[in-house]
C-alpha positions in Angstrom: 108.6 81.4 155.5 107.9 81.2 152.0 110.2 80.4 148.6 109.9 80.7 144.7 111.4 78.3 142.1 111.8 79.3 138.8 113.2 77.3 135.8 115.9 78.8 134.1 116.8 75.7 131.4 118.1 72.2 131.2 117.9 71.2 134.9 118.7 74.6 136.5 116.4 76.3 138.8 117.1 79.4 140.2 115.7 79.3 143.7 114.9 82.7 145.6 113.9 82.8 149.7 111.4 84.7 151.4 114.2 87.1 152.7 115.4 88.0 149.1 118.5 86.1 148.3 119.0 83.8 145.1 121.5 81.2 144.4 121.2 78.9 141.1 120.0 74.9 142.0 121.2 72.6 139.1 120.5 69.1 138.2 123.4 66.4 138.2 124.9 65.9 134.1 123.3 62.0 133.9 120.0 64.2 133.5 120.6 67.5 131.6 122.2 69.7 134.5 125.4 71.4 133.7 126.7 71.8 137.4 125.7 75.3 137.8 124.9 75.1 141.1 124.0 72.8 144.2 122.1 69.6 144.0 118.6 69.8 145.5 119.9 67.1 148.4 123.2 69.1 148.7 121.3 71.8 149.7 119.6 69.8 152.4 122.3 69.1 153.9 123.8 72.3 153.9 120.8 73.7 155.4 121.0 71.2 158.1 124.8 72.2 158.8 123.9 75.9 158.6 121.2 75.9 161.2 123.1 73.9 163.9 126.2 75.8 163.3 124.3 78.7 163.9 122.7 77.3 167.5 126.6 75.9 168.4 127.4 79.4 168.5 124.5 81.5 169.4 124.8 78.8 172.6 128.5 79.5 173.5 128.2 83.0 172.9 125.6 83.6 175.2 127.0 81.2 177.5 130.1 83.9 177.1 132.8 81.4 175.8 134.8 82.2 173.8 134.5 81.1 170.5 136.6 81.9 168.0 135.2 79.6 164.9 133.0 76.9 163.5 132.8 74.6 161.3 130.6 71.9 160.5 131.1 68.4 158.2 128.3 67.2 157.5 128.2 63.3 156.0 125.0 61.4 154.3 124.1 57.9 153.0 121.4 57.5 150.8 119.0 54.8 150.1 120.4 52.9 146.7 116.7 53.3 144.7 114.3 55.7 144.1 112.9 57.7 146.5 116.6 58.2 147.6 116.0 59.7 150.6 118.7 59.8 153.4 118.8 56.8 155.7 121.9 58.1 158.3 123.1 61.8 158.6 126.3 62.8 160.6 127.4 66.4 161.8 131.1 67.1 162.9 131.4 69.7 164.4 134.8 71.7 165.2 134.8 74.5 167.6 137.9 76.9 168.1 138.7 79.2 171.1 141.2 80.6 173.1 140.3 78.3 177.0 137.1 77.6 175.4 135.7 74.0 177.2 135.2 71.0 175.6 132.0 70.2 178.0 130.8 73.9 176.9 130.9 72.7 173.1 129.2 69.0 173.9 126.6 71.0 175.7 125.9 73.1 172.9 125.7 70.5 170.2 123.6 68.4 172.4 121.0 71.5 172.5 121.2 72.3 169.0 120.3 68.4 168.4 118.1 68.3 170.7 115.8 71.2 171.0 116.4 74.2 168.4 117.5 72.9 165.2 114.8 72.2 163.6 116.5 70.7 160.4 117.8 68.6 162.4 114.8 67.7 164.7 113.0 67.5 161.4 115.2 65.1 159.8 115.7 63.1 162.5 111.9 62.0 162.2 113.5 60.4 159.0 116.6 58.7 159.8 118.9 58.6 162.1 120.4 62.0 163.0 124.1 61.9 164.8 127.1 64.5 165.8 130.2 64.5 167.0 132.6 67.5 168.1 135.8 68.6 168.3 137.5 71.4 170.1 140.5 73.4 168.6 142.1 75.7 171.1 142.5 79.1 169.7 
């Protein structure tokens, strides 16, 4: 897996993945950015969102539940000084389908958290990692 990080001015970077795709990175106002994009720890998150949404419903899928939707709040604290890295990290999830079982969701989440997120697996290393769930029926 590989990315490239190319300064475009001020604080914006424009950040491309192995896979192709581009999005702008910017810095926050208080040091030159112009909000043209994410913050570098926004993306974090959103990464970390992204990839267990992904397991939630690559799980109940193959489990054939039906699953109508996902989404995923994801909340962070931050320590106060420099490094400010994230001390606690917290993942709602909520699930929608038609019958679809709120033990079915649980067991997905717990999975995702568990053993194939890696973002989350990797974070989790750092501070504490937690998740909650919902389940909307459809």
């Amino acid at each position: 897996m590989k990315a490239h990080i190319r300064w475009l001015d001020g604080m914006a970077f424009e950040a491309e993945s192995g896979s192709g795709h581009r999005l702008t990175v910017d810095g926050p106002p208080d040091i030159g950015g112009r909000d043209r994009g994410p913050r570098p720890m926004e993306l974090l998150l959103e990464g970390l969102g992204s990839c267990s949404a992904v397991d939630v419903v690559h799980i109940l899928q193959r489990g054939r539940h039906p699953v109508a939707g996902c989404e995923v709040d994801v909340e962070a604290e931050r320590a106060e000084t420099p490094p400010k890295v994230f001390t606690a990290i917290h993942l709602h999830f909520r699930v929608r389908g038609e019958g679809l079982k709120a033990a079915a969701v649980a067991r997905a989440v717990q999975l995702s958290a568990e053993k194939y997120c890696s973002a989350s697996l990797m974070l989790a290393r750092a501070c504490e990692v937690t998740h909650s769930h919902e389940v909307i029926d459809a």
